[in-house]
N, C-alpha and C positions, 0 to 999 in steps of 0.2 A: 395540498402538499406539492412541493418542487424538488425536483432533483440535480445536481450539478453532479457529473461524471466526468472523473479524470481516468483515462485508458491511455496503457500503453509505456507504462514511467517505465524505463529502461534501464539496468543496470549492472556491473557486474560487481559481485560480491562473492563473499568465503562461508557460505553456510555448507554446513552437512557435519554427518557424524566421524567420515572417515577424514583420519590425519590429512593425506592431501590436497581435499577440501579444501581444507585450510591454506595450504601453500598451491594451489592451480586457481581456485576460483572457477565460477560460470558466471553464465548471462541469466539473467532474472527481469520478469514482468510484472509489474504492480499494476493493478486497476480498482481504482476508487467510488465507490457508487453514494452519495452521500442525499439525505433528505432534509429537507430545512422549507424554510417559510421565504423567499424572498422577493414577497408582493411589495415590500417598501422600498428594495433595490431597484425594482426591474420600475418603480414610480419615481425613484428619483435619479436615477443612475450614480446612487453613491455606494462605494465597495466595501463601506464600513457595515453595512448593512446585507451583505449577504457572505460566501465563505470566499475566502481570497483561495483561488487554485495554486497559485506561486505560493502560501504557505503551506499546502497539500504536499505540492512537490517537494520543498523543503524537510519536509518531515518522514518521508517515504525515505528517501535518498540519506537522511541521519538515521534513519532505524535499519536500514540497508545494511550502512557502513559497519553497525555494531553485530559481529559474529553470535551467532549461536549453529548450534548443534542442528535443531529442526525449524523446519521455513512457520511453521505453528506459533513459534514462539516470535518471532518476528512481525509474521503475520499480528499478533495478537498487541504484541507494543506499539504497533504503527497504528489500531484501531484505539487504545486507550490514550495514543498522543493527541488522536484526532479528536477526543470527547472531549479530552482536557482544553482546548486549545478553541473548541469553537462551542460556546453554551447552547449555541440556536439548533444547533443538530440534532436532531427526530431520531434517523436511524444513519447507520452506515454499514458500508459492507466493503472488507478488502479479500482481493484475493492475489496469492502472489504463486506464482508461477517461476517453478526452475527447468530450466533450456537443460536437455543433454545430461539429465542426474546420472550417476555412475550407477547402473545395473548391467549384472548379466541378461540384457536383452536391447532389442529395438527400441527404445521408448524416446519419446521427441524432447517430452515434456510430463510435471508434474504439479497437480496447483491445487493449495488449500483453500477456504473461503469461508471467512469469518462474518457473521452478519449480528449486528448486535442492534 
């Protein structure tokens, strides 16, 4: 089994429960951990044959864009775009990460992680 990991997808979006979530936005971190077979890519250097990272990216950054409530449910459509989109995938695992959540306290950061 092989792995191709995308770390670090950057972005600022409006998720959270409170109203100005919605109208301030944060910074937000996706990282992609995905499992697949790509002994015939890395044999013929053809990219039909293993998962394109630019279509990773692409998909991160549309499931980003679309608002919810908790980073959970985000998290969770950006794991079933990725099933849907590439059949060769084993497992995958996202974890998304929000910079600066609004609490009454120090906290840097906050990150879910979904592994299916």
């Amino acid at each position: 089994m092989h792995k191709i990991i995308v770390e670090g997808i950057n972005v600022f979006a409006y998720h959270g429960c409170l109203d100005e979530e919605a109208k301030i936005g944060t910074n937000y971190t996706v990282d992609v951990t995905m499992e697949t077979d790509f002994s015939e890519a890395a044999k013929t250097d053809d990219l039909s044959k293993t998962i394109d990272y630019v279509t990773v990216f692409k998909i991160v950054k549309k499931q980003m864009a679309i608002r919810s409530k908790l980073i959970e449910q985000v998290g969770q459509r950006i794991v079933d775009e990725l099933k849907q989109e590439f059949i060769t995938l084993k497992k995958v695992e996202v974890k998304v990460t929000k910079h600066n959540p609004p609490m009454n306290g120090d906290v840097d950061k906050v990150s879910i992680v979904i592994a299916e």
